[in-house]
C-alpha positions in Angstrom: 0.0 0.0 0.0 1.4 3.4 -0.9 2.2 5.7 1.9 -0.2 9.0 1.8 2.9 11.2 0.8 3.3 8.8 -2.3 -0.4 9.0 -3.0 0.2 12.8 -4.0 -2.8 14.8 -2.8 -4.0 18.0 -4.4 -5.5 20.8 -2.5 -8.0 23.1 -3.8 -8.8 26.8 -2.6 -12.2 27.4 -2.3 -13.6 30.1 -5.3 -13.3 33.7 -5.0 -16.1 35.4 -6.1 -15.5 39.3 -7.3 -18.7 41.3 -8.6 -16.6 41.1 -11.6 -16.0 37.4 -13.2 -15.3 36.2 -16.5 -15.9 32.7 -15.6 -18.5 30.5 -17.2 -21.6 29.8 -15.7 -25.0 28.2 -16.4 -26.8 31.6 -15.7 -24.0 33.4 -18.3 -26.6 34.1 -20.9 -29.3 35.6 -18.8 -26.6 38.1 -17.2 -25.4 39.3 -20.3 -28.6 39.8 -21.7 -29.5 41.6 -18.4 -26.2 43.5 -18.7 -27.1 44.9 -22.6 -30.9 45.5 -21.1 -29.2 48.1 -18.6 -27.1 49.4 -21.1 -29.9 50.4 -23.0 -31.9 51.8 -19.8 -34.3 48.8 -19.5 -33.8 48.8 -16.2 -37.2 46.2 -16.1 -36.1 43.8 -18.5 -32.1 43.6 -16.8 -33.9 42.7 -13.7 -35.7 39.8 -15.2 -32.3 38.5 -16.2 -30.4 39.2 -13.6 -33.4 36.9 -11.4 -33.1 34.2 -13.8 -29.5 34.2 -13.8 -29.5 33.4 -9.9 -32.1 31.1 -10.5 -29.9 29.1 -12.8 -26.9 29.4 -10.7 -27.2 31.3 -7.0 -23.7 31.2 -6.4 -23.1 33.5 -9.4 -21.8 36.5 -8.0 -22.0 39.3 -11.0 -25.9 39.1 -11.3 -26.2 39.7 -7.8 -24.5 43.4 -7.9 -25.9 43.9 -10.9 -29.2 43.3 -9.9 -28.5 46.0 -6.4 -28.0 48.3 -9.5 -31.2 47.9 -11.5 -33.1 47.8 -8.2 -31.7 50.7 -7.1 -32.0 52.4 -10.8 -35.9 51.3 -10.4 -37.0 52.8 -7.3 -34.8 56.3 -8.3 -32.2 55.6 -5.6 -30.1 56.8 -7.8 -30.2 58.7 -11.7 -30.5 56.6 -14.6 -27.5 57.8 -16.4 -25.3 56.7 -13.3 -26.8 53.2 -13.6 -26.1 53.2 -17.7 -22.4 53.9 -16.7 -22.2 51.4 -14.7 -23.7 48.6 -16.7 -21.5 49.8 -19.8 -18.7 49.4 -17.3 -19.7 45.9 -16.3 -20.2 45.2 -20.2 -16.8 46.5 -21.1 -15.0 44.9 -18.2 -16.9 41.3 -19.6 -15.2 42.4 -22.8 -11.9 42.8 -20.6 -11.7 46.6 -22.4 -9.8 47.8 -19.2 -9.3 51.1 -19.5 -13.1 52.2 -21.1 -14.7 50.1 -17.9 -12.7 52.3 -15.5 -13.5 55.6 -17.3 -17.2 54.5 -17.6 -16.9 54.1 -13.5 -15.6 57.4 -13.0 -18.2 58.6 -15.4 -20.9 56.9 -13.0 -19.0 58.9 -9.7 -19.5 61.7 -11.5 -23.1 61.7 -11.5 -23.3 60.1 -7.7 -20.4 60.6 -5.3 -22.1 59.0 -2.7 -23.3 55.3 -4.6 -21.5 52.4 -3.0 -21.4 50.1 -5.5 -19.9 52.6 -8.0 -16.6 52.3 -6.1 -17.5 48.4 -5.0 -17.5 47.9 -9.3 -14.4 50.1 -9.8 -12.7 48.0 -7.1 -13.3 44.7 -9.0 -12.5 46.0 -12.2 -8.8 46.9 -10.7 -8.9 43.6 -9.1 -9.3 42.0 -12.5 -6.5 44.1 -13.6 -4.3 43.0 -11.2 -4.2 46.5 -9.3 -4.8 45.1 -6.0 -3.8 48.6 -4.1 -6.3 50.7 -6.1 -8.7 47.7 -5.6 -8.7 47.8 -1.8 -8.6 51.9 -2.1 -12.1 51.3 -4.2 -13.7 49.0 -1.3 -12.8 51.0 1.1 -14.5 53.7 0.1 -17.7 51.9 -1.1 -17.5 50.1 2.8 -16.8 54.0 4.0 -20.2 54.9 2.1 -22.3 51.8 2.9 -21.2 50.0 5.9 -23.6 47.3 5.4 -22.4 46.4 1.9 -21.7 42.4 2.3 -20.3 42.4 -1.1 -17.7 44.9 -0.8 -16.5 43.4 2.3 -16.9 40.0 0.7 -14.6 41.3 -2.2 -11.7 42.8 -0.2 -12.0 40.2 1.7 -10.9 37.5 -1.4 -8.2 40.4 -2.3 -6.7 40.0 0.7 -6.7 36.2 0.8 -5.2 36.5 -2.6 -2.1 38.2 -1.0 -1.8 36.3 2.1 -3.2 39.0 4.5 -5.6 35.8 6.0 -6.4 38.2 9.0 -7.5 40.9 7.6 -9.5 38.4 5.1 -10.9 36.5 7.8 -12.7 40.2 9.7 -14.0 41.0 6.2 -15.6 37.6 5.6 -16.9 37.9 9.2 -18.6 41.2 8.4 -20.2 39.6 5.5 -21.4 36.6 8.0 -22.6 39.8 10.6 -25.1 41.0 8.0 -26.1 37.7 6.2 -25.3 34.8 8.2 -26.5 32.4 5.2 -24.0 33.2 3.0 -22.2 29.8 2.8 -19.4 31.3 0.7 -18.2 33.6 2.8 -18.1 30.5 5.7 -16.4 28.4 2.7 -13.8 31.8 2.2 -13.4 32.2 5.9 -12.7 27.9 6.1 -9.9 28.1 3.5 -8.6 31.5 5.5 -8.1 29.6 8.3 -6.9 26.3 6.9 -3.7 28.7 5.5 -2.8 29.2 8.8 -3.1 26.3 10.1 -6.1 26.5 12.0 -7.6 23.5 10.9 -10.5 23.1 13.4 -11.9 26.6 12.8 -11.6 25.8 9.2 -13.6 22.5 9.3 -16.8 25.1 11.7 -16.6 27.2 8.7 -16.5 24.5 6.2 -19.2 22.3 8.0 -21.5 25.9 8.2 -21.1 26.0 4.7 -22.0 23.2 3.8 -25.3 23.1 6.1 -26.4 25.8 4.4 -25.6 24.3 1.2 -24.2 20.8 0.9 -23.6 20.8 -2.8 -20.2 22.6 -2.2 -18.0 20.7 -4.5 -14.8 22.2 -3.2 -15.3 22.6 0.4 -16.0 19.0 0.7 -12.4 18.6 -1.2 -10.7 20.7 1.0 -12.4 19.2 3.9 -11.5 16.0 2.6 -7.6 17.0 2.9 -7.8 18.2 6.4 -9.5 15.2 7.5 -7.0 12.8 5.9 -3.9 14.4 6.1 -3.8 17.1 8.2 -6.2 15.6 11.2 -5.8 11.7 10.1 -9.5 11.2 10.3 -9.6 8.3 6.8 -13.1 8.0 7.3 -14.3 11.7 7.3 -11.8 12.1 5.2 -12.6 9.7 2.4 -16.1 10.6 2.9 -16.2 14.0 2.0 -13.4 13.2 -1.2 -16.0 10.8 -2.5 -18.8 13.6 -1.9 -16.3 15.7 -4.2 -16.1 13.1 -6.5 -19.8 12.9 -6.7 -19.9 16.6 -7.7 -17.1 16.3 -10.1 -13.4 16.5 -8.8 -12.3 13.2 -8.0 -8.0 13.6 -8.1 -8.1 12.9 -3.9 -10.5 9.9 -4.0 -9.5 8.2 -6.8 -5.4 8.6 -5.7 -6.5 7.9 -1.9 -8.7 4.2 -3.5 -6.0 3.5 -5.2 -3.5 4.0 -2.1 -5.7 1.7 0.1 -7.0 4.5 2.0 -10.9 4.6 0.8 -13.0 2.4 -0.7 
């Protein structure tokens, strides 16, 4: 039987949403759609989308700030025009046309100083860039404006995962949890937080909230999976939650661990 070492296990971080994302999704079609509706002022129609996108798929983040937009453009919360900037913004940054997405943002300040997600948008579009300073410079001031927005803390939160800073990741996604306590990602983004350093039982709570809330989390039950087996040397938690992953389509760990003689 090979030793664990030997069997070569993988570790997966647990997906960082960003208002912003480029990654495919089965709700893709209705966002963009709802995207061009707000371009065009259709602020009615974008929202239609935007619920059907999270329909589809309610772990897709970019519907869910677009749809704060188009609510928020429906009830006059804020001018049209700063809406259509944004939503051009969103539609340029989908293009990956950088620099017109960031002017269209500043273009939406201009009309409304004081909107949150203006500066939560810009913040993701400099993310996307790579311009984590400006990034965290944009949430900041959307979370100065709003403190209540879960998504901008949500999002400077996976910025500074993404460097390291797992303190300072870990108070953001626990503001998130302060204001929506059923947000399972921000448990799954806290879990992996902790599990880089080293905290593994705190990371199995969050991991375990997560999936309570929603049990179809294909990578928390992988990266539960690890700390079980090789980190805590639970087998039978461990090949229990790899098989779980497998089920939802990774199966690297289970299939390396069955063939090691560690599950079955």
């Amino acid at each position: 039987m090979k030793t664990l070492r030997e069997a070569v296990i993988f570790v997966l971080s647990i997906a960082l949403s960003l208002s912003v994302c480029f990654a495919q999704s089965g709700g893709t079609q209705s966002y963009n759609v709802g995207v061009e509706y707000g371009v065009q002022g259709k602020f009615d129609k974008a929202k239609e989308q935007f619920q059907n996108a999270l329909r589809i798929d309610p772990s897709f983040g970019p519907p869910k700030q677009s749809l704060v937009i188009a609510d928020d453009a429906i009830t006059q919360q804020i001018r049209s025009q700063t809406a259509i900037h944004l939503f051009r913004a969103t539609a340029d940054a989908n293009k990956k046309q950088w620099d017109s997405a960031i002017d269209e943002c500043n273009k939406a300040i201009e009309t409304n100083s004081n909107y949150s997600e203006a500066y939560n948008l810009r913040a993701s579009i400099h993310k996307q860039r790579n311009n984590d300073a400006e990034a965290i410079k944009n949430y900041d001031k959307a979370l100065d404006l709003n403190p209540k927005n879960a998504a901008a803390y949500f999002n400077r939160g996976n910025v500074y995962s993404g460097k390291g800073h797992y303190d300072q990741a870990i108070a953001d996604y626990t503001k998130v949890l302060e204001i929506n306590p059923k947000d399972y990602e921000a448990y799954g983004n806290r879990g992996a937080a902790y599990r880089h350093k080293d905290n593994f039982n705190q990371a199995v709570t969050d991991y375990n909230k997560a999936l309570e809330i929603n049990p179809n989390l294909m990578t928390v039950h992988y990266n539960l999976g690890y700390i079980y087996m090789v980190k805590l040397g639970d087998k039978q938690k461990g090949c229990y939650h790899w098989k779980r992953a497998c089920e939802l389509g990774e199966c690297r760990n289970y299939d390396k661990a069955k063939s090691a003689g560690y599950c079955k």
